[in-house]
C-alpha positions as CSV (number, residue, x, y, z in Angstrom):
1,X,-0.1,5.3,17.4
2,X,3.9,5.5,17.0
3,X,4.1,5.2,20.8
4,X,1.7,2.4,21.2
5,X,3.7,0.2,19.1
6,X,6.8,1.0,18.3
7,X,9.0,-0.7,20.7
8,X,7.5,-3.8,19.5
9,X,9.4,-5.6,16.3
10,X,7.4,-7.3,13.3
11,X,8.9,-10.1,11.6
12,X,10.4,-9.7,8.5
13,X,11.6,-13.3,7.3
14,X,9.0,-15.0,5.1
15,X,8.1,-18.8,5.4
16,X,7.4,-21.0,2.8
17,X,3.9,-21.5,3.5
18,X,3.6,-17.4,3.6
19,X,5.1,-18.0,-0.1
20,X,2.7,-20.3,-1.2
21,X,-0.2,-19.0,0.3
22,X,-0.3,-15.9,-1.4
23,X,1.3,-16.6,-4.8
24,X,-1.3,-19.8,-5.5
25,X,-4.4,-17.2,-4.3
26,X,-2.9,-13.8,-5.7
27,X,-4.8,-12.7,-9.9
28,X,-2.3,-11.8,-12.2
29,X,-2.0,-8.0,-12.5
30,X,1.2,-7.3,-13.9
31,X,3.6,-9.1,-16.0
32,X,6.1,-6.3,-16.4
33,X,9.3,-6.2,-14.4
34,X,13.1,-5.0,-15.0
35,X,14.2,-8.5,-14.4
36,X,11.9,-10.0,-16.4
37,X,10.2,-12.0,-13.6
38,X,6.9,-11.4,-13.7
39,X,3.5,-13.2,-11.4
40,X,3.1,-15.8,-13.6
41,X,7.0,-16.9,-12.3
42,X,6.2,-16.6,-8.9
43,X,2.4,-18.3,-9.3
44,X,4.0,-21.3,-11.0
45,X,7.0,-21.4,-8.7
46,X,4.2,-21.9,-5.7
47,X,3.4,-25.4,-7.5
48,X,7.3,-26.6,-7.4
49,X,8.1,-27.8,-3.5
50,X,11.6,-26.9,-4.1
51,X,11.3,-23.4,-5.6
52,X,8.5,-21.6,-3.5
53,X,11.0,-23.0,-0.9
54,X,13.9,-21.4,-2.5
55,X,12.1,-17.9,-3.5
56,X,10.9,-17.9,0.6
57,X,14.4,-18.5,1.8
58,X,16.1,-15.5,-0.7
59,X,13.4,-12.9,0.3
60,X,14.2,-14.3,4.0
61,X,17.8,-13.7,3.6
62,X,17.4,-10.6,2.2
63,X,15.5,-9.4,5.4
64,X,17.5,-10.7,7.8
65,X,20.8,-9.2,6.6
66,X,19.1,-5.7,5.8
67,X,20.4,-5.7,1.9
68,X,17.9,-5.9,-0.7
69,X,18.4,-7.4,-3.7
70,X,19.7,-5.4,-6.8
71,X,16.9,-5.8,-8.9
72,X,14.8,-4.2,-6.0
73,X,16.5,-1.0,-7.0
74,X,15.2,-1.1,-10.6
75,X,11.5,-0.1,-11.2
76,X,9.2,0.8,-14.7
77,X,8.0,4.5,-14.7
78,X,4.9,4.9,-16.8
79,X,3.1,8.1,-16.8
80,X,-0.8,7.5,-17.4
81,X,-3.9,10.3,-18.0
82,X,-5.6,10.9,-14.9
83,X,-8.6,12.0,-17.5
84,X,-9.5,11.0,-21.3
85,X,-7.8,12.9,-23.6
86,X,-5.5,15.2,-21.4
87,X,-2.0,15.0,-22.1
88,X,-0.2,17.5,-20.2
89,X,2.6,16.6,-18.4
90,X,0.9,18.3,-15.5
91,X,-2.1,16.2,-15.8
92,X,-0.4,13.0,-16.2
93,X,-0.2,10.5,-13.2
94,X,3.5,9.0,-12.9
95,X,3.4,5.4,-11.4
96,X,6.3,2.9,-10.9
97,X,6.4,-0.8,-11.4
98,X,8.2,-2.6,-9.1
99,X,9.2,-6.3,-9.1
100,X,6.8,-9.0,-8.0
101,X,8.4,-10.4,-4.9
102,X,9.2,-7.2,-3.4
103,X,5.5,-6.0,-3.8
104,X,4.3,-9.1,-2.0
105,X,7.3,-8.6,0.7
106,X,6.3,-4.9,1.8
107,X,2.4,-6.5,1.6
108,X,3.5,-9.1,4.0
109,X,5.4,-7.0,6.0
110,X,3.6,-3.8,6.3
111,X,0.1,-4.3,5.0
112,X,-0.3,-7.4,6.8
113,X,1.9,-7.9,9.8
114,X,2.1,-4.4,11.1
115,X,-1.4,-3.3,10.5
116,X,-2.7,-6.7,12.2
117,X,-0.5,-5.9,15.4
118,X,-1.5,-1.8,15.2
119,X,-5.3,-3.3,15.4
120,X,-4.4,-5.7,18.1
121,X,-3.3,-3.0,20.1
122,X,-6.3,-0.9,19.4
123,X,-3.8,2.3,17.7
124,X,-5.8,2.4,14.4
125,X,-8.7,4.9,15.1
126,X,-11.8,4.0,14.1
127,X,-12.2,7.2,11.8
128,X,-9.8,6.3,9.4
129,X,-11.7,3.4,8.4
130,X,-8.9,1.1,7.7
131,X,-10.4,-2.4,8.6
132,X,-10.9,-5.3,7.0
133,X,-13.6,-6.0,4.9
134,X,-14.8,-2.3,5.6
135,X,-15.4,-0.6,2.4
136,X,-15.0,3.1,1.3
137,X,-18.8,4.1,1.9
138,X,-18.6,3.8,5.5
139,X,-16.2,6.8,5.0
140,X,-18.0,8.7,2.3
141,X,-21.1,8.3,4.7
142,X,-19.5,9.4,7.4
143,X,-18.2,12.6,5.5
144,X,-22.0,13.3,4.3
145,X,-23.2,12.7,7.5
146,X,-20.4,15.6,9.1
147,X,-21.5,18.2,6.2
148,X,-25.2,17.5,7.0
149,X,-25.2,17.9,10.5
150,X,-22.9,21.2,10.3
151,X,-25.4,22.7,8.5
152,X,-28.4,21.8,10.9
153,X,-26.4,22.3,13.9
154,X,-25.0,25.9,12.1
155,X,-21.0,25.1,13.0
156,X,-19.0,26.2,10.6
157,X,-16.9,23.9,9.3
158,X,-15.0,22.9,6.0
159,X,-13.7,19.8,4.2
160,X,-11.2,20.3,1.8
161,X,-9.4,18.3,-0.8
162,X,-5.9,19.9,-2.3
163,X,-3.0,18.7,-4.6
164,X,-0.6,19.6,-1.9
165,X,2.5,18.0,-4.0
166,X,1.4,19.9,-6.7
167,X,0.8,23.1,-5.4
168,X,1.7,23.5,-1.9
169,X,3.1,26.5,-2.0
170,X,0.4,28.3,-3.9
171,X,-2.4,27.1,-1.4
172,X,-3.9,29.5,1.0
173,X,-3.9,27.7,4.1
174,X,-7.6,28.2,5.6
175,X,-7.7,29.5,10.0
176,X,-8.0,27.0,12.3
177,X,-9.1,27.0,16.2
């Protein structure tokens, strides 16, 4: 997939109607950030013709020169249960909360732009079932549907699910072909 598409460059400057498109559709989900700009900011800033404008250009800026802004370098680390009621720091999941804008940027830029050109180009296989509007059945389907025809056809075959930054060094690694 690398091959297929890397030669090719994705923009990274953001236009004002990028801006506002997202930030007058996007829910609220998190109005914690180290600079104390949170969604609601950016959601009421799409209304104002000057400062959507304004946050467009910065983010903009900031891609075209490479440098990202300092309060991109700041983040909120929360550790949360992965289950009720366990409260080992072994069991906990660690996640970070970074600021608004630059979520949406890498969104943009990434999730939107790059994936949209790796379909165009057909370099997404069709196993890893990441389309739009596809939804995580079609995967969990297709894993029941492997399992049950291993089993009629009598192939041996495993699927596996490991904590591999946890303990990858303890796992037993299973033989291949």
């Amino acid at each position: 997939m690398y091959l297929s598409i890397s030669r090719e460059e994705v923009s990274t400057y953001v236009t004002a109607e990028d801006y506002q498109y997202y930030w007058k559709r996007v829910k609220e989900r998190s109005s914690l950030s180290y600079s104390r700009l949170h969604y609601g900011h950016y959601v009421a800033a799409a209304d104002s013709k000057i400062l959507f404008a304004l946050h467009a250009a910065e983010i903009s800026e900031a891609a075209r020169r490479g440098v990202s802004l300092e309060r991109w370098g700041f983040g909120v680390t929360f550790l949360l249960e992965k289950n009720a009621d366990e409260t080992l720091v072994t069991k906990l999941r660690i996640i970070c909360l970074s600021e608004a804008d630059f979520n949406y940027w890498t969104k943009l830029i990434f999730a939107r732009r790059m994936t949209k050109k790796a379909h165009n180009k057909d370099s997404i296989p069709d196993e890893v079932y990441a389309k739009k509007d596809s939804h995580y059945d079609d995967a969990t389907m297709t894993n029941v549907f492997f399992c049950d025809l291993s089993k009629i056809m009598r192939h041996p075959a495993v699927i596996t699910e490991a904590d591999l930054g946890e303990c990858y060094d303890r796992m037993a690694h299973p033989l291949t072909k």
